[in-house]
N, C-alpha and C positions, 0 to 999 in steps of 0.2 A: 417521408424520410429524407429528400432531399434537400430540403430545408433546413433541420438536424445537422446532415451531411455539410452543407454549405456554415454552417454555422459552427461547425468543430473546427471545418477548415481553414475558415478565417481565425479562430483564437490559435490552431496549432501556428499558423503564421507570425502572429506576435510572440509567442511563448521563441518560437525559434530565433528571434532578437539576443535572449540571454542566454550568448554563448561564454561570456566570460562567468556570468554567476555560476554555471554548470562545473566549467573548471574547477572553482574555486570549491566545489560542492566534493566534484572529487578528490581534490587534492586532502578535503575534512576527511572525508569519509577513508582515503589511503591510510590518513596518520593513524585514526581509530582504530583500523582495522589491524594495523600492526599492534597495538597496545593489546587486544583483545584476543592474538594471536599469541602473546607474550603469555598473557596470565594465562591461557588455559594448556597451554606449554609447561609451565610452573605448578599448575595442580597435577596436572598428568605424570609430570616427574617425578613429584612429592607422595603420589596415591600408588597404593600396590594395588587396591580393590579390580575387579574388572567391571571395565567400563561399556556399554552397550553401543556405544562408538568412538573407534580407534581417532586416533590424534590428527593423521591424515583428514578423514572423516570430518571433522569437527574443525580444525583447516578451511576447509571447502565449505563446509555450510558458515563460516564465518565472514568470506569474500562473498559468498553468495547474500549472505544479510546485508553486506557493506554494498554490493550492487545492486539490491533492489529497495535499499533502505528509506527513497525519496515515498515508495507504496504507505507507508504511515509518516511518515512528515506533512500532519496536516496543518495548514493553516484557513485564515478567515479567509474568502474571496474578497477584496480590495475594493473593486470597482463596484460588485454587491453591495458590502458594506456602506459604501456613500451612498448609493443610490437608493437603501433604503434611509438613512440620516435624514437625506434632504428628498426624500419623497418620487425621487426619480424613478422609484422603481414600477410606479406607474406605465413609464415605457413600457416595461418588460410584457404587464396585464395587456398592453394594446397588441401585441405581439401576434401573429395569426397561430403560432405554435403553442402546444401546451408548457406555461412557465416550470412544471419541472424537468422536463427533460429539456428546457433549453440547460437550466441550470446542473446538469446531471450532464450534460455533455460540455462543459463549459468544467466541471471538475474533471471529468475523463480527458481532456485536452491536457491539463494541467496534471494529470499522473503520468501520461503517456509520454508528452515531449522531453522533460529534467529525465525522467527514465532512460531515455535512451541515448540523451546525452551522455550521461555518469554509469553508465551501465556498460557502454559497449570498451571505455576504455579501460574502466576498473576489470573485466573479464579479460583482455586483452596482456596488462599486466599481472595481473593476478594468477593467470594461468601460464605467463610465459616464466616468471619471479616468482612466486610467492606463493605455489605452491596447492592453486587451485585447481583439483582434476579435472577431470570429463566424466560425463557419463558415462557409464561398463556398457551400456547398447545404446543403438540405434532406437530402439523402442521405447528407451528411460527418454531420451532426448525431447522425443516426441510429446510423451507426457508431462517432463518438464514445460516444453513450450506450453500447451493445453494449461495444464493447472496455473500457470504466469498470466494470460490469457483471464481465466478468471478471476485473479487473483487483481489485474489491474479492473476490471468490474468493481471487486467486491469495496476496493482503496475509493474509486470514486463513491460509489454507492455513500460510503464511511464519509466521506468528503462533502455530499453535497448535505447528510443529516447537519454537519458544522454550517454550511452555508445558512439552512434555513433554520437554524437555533436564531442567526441575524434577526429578525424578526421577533426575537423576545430582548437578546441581550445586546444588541448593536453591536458590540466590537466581539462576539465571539471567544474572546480569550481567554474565558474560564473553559469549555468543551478542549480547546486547542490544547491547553496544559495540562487535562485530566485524560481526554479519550488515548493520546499519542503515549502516556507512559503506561497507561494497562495495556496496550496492545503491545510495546515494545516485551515486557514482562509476560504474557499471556500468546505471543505468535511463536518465540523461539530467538527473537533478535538479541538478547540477553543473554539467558541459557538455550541450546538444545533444547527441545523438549523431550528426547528419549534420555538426557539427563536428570530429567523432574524423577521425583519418584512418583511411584506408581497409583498410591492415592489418588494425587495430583492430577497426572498422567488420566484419570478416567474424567475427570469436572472439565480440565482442558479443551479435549478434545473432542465433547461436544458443544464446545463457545465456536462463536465463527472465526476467533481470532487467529487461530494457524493457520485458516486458510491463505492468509495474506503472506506470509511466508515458511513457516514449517512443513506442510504441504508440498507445496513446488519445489522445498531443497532436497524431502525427502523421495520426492521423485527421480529427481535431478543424478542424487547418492546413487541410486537403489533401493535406498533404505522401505518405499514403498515400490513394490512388483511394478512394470507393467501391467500385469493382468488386473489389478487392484486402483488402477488408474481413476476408471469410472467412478466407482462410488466416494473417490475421494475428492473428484473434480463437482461431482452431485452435491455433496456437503457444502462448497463454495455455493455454487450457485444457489440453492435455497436458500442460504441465508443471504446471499444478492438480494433473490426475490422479496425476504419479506423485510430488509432494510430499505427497499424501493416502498415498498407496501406504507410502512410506517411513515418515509419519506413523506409520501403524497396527501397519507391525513395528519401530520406537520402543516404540509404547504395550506392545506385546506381551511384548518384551525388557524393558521396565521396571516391569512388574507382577510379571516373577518376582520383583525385588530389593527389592521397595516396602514400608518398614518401616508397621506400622498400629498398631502397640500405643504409638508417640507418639515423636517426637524422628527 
């Protein structure tokens, strides 16, 4: 483990170089989130229907998307990407650690650092401006942190299947354009998802995709009990475990085929 340890720690030390991209990430994510704030403003006004969360409500889970939104903003790994191109990734095989969890903590570095760049100042105004509450208890709190917690797991998890798709498609960029918009549509980053209807509402929720964010906002709400924390936090994690699962016979299948002598 301490090797892992040593090796997250060094990539979180580069990633903390890009404090200006981070701004800039948030300042994206500020504009959005007011726009988003707007329209659902807009249909609230326009609809008499009763709605399953109040406008406040739906306020807060929308800074709350806007603050954790970097969790599905996935891209190709970079330095990956060449190093299989041009065969380097041989390094990696000589490596005394097992290659996927070097590369499974090498995506956790990279959910974790933009995270809390753009996370702690969007919450910060969000909550003093703009209208983002707190949680009703001490104990929603707690479970928000927990479900976040795995929720950044399940982003790398999701992150390093893109890294090792590298391996079939080099640049990535087809997973990158497809998996980020079914997730954005499929967690709640779009709509709420107690605004899906209820059809919907059952196919949903059991994809792993809300774990990533509908999950921890509705912790966060209330909208999920404390008491109800566990088995919602459970959900994440298994579907962790068996994206790692799938991960590992990815990596396995793709090291038969993995050219090293360069190109």
């Amino acid at each position: 483990m301490r090797g892992y340890a040593s090796f997250l720690a060094a990539r979180i030390r580069v990633l903390l170089q890009y404090r200006a991209a981070a701004l800039a990430g948030f300042g994206t994510q500020l504009f959005w989130g007011l726009i988003r704030v707007m329209i659902f403003e807009a249909f609230y006004r326009s609809s008499t229907a009763a709605q399953p969360m109040t406008m406040d409500e739906v306020r807060s889970y929308i800074w709350l998307g806007q603050a954790m939104l970097i969790l599905v903003m996935w891209g190709p790994d970079t330095d990956l990407r060449d190093m299989i191109r041009t065969g380097g990734v041989a390094y990696e095989l000589l490596r005394p650690l097992d290659v996927y969890w070097v590369w499974f903590t090498r995506c956790l570095a990279q959910r974790t650092v933009p995270l809390v760049f753009r996370a702690v100042p969007m919450f910060v105004v969000a909550g003093l401006f703009l209208g983002l509450g707190a949680p009703p208890s001490p104990a929603s709190a707690v479970a928000w942190l927990g479900a976040t917690l795995a929720a950044i797991l399940m982003s790398a998890a999701f992150a390093t299947l893109i890294s090792l798709s590298l391996l079939w498609t080099i640049s990535g960029e087809g997973m990158c354009r497809i998996l980020p918009v079914i997730c954005w549509v499929l967690s709640g980053l779009i709509v709420p998802l107690p605004l899906y209807p209820d059809w919907a509402q059952r196919v949903i929720m059991a994809l792993p995709f809300r774990g990533l964010a509908d999950t921890p906002f509705r912790l966060y709400l209330g909208h999920i009990l404390p008491s109800e924390a566990l088995p919602a936090i459970a959900h994440q994690l298994v579907w962790t475990a068996a994206m790692i699962a799938i991960g590992r016979l990815m990596l396995a299948r793709g090291l038969r085929r993995v050219v090293v002598q360069g190109g």
